[in-house]
N, C-alpha and C positions, 0 to 999 in steps of 0.2 A: 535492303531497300528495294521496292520491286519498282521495275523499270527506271533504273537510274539517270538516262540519257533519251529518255522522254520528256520532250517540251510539252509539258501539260500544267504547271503551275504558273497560275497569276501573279506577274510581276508588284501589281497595283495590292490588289489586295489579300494574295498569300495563300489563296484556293487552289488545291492541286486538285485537277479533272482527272477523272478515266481515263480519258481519250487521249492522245495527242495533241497538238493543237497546231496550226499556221497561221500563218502573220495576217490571214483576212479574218479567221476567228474570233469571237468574242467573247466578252464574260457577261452574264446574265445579272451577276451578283455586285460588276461594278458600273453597269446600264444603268442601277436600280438608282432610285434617286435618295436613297440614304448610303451612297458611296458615290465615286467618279473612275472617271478614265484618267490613268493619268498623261500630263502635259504632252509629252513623246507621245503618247497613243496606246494602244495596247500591247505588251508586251508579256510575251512566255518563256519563263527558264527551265530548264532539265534539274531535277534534285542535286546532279553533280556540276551544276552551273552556281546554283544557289547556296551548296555546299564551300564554294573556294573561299578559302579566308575566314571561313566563320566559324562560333563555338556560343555554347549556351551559358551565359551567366549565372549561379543559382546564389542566391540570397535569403539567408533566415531575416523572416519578419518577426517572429514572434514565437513563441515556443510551438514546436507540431506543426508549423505555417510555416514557407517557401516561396519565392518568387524565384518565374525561370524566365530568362529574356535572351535574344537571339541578339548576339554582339559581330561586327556590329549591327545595324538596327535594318530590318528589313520589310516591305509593305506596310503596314499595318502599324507595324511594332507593338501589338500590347504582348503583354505577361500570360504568360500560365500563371499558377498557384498548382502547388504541393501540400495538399494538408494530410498528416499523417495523425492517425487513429487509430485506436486498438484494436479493433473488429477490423480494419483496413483501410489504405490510405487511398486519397479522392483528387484525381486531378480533374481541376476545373479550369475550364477556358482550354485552348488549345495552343502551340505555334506552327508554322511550317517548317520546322526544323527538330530533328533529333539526332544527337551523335552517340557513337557508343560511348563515348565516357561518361553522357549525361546521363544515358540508360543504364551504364553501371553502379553509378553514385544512387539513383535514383533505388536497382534493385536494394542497395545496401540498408537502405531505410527501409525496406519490405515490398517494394516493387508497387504497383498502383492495384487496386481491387476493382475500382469504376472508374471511367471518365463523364463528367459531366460538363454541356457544354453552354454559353447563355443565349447561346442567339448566331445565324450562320455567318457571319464576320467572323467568327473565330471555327469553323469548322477545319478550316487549313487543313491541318496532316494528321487529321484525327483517326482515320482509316490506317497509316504507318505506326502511330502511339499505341492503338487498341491490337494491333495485330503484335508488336513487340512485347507488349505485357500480360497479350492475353486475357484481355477484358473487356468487358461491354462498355459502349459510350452512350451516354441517355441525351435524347434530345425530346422538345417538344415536339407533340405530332402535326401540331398548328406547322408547325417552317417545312416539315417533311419534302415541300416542293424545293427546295433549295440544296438539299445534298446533291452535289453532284460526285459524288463517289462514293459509291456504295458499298458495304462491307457487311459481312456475316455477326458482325459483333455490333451493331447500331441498334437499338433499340430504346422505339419509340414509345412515347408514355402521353396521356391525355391528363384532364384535369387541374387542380388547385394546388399538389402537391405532390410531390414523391420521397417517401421516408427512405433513406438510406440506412446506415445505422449507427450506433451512439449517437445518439439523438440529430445526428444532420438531416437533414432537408432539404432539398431542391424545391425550390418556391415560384409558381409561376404569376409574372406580375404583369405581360405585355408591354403596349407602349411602343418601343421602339421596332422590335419586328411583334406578328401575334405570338411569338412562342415565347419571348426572350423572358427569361428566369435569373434568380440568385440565389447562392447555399447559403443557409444559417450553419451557423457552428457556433452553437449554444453551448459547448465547453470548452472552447479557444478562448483563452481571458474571461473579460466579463459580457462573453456573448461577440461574434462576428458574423460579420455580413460580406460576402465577397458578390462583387454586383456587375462584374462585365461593365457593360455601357448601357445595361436595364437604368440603373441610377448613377448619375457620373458628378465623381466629386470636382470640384473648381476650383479655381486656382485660390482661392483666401480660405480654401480647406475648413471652415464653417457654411460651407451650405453644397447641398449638393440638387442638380441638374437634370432632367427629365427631357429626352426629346426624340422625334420620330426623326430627323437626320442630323449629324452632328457636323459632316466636315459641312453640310450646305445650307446649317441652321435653318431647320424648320421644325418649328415647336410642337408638341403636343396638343391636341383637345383636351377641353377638361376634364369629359371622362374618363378620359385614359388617364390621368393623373390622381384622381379620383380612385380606379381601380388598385394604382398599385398605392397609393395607400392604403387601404382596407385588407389588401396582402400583407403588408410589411406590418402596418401600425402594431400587433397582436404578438409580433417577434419582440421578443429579450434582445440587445446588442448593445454595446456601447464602441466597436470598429467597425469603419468601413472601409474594405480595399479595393479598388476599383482597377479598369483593365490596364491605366497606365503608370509608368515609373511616378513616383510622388503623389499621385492619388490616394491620399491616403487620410484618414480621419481616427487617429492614432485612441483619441478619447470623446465624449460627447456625443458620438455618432447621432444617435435616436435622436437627440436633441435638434440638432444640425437639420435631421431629413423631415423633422413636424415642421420647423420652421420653413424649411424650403416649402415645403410644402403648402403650406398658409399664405406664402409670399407667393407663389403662381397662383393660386385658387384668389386669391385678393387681387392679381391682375384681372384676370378672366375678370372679375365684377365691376370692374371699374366703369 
């Protein structure tokens, strides 16, 4: 772990900086008005401040699918996901947290080939994950202003799509930031969708949610709702897993998301 007793990680939102940081310092990422400061104010931990007490969950969702959650729960709290594939496995989404036992278990299933990530709310420790398994992290080049730690293995990609391989896909749909994406994995069951906070499932887990900030609910244009279905609609899936514990739309997915879908674009007209 490089610089282990550097305060450079955002207590609020789970962003390790470059730099060090002190107590007049700020986060740019939790200024933004699709996040906050939180209550206490801004605060920065050392990797071995953040480390005490803590270990990484891991959970089979589904044959070849993973969730990893940082116990107990820290900034943010969403999941990574581990999907493993035969060409190589793809971690999506990111956390602030890696331990070696997680990175061992993790080599044992064949270590990660990419990471891909949806959107910089979860860029967290994605710079310690890429350099531990020796892989590139793909982001959109749209957010490019929001890494704030930069790393030889980041690379950025433009446009409507990026094939990975057996047949996954990084999907670019915007909306909540302009980059923010989700992987298809069109042979995960009958087609999966793992969606960050691009598309967020809700709590009666038939219908899922679209918005440009979510802890300070503020909703979407129609366009941009508009766009990512014209993104998504064209995908096979019937799951969707989203960034957090129980976010999950087990069957019906595509159903679920025309629906939601028709249900905002029918507000907007009213």
């Amino acid at each position: 772990m490089a610089h282990p007793h550097r305060q450079n990680i955002c207590a609020t939102c789970g962003t390790r900086y470059a730099s060090a940081k002190t107590a007049e310092s700020t986060c740019p990422i939790c200024l933004d008005d699709r996040q906050y400061v939180g209550n206490g104010g801004q605060k920065w931990l050392s990797y071995d401040e953040l480390a005490k007490g803590r270990g990484i969950r891991t959970n089979k969702l589904q044959t070849d699918l993973y969730e990893l959650k940082i116990t107990p729960a820290f900034a943010i709290g969403q999941k990574a996901h581990l999907v493993l594939s035969k060409s190589g496995n793809v971690l999506w989404d990111c956390i602030p947290y890696l331990d070696e036992p997680t990175a061992t278990y993790i080599r044992s299933l064949g270590g990660i080939q990419a990471i891909a990530i949806s959107h910089p709310h979860y860029y967290s420790l994605m710079a310690e994950w890429a350099t531990a398994f020796d892989c590139p992290v793909y982001l959109h080049a749209h957010d490019k202003a929001w890494i704030q730690d930069e790393s030889r293995h980041i690379r950025l990609w433009s446009g409507k799509e990026l094939a990975l391989w057996d047949g996954m896909k990084v999907v670019h749909v915007g909306g909540h930031f302009p980059g923010s994406t989700v992987l298809h994995l069109p042979r995960h069951g009958q087609g999966t969708l793992l969606t960050g906070d691009s598309i967020y499932v809700v709590r009666d887990r038939k219908h899922v949610s679209f918005m440009y900030s979510y802890p300070n609910l503020v909703p979407l244009p129609q366009q941009a709702i508009r766009l990512i279905h014209e993104r998504i609609h064209p995908l096979e899936f019937d799951t969707i897993h989203a960034a957090f514990e129980g976010q999950v739309i087990a069957t019906g997915a595509k159903g679920a998301f025309e629906r939601s879908v028709k249900r905002y674009l029918g507000i907007y007209q009213r």
